[in-house]
N, C-alpha and C positions, 0 to 999 in steps of 0.2 A: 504494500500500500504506500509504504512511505519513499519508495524508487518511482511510484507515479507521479506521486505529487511532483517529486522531484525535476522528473521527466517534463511534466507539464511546465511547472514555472522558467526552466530552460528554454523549454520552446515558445513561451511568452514573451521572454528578454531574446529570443532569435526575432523571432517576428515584429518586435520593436521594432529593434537595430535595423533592419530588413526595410520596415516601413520608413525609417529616418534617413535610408541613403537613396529611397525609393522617390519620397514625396517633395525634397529638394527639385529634383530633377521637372517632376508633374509640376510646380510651382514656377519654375525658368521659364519651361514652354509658354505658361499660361500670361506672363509678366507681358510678352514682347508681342506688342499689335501686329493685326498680319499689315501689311504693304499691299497698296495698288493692285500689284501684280499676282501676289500671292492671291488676296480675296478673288482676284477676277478669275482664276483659273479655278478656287474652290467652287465657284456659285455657277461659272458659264453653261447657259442651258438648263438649269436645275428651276426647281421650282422651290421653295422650304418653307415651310412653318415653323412658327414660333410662341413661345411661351412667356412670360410675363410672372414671377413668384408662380408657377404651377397651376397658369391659368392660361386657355387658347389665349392669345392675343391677335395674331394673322398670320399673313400670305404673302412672299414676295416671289415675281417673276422673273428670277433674269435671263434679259434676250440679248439678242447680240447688240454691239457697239454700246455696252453698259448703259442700254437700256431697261428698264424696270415696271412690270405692274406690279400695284400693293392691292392690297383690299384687308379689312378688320375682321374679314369672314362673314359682311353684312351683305354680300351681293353688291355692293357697289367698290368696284374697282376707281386706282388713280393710276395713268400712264407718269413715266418719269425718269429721270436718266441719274446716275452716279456717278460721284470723281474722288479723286482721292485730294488729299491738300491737309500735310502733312501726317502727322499718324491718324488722320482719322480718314473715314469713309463717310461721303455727305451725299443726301439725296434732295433734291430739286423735284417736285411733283407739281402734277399741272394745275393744281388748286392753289398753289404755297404761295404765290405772287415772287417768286425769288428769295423767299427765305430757306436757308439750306438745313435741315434738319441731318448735324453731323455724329458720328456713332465709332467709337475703338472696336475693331472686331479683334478677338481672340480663337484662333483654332485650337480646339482642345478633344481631349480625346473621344467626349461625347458629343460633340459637332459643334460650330458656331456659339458662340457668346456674346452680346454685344451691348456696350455702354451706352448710353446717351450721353453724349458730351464730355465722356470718359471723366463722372462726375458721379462719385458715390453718392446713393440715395437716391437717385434718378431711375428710371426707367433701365430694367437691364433684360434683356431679349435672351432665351438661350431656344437653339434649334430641336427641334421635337420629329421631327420627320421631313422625307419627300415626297411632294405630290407624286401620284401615281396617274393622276390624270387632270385635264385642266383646272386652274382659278374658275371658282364659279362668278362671271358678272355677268348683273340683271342688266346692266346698261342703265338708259337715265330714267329717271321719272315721268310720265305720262300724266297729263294735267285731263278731264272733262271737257 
């Protein structure tokens, strides 16, 4: 009985150590924004979802020439294009009047991560899945 215990608490303080030369490492990755280039080649042609504290949030599309549809998951889509400018990734949509709504993306080992204005407390986005098949948009509003 008492070679188990022993056995165990061993393997306790292994799996420590193990997680401490482990978790450095999963921390570096996650530190350093991706770049321009890197995001573009993660998202190109991809469609992905997002979440919000473990709540749907939306929908983005990326097309070519980092062009973008968004939508909230309400049926109503925004066309819209992306650039990078400096560590962050900013999006431009056709409603925004020119205001750039800019975001830190982090690739990390369970997909996408993304800041709002790379501003803790803010808005932080992590990816949840691929669409398997289009954004749904209702299009516009129809008046009587």
């Amino acid at each position: 009985m008492q070679k188990t215990a022993s056995r165990r608490a061993t393997l306790r303080r292994f799996a420590a150590a193990a997680l401490c030369l482990i978790a450095p490492a999963t921390w570096a990755q996650d530190s350093t924004p991706m770049t321009g280039a890197e995001f573009d080649a993660y998202v190109k042609d991809r469609t992905l979802y997002y979440n919000n504290l473990g709540e749907a949030y939306g929908v983005e599309q990326y097309l070519p020439d980092r062009q973008v549809k968004w939508s909230f998951l309400d049926g109503q889509c925004k066309d819209g294009y992306w650039y990078e400018d400096g560590p962050f990734i900013c999006f431009i949509y056709e409603d925004a009047e020119g205001d750039p709504q800019c975001w830190t993306f982090f690739n990390e080992p369970t997909g996408l991560r993304a800041l709002f204005q790379d501003t803790p407390g803010q808005t932080e986005l992590t990816e949840i899945t691929e669409a398997d098949e289009p954004m749904l948009c209702l299009g516009p509003d129809i008046g009587v």
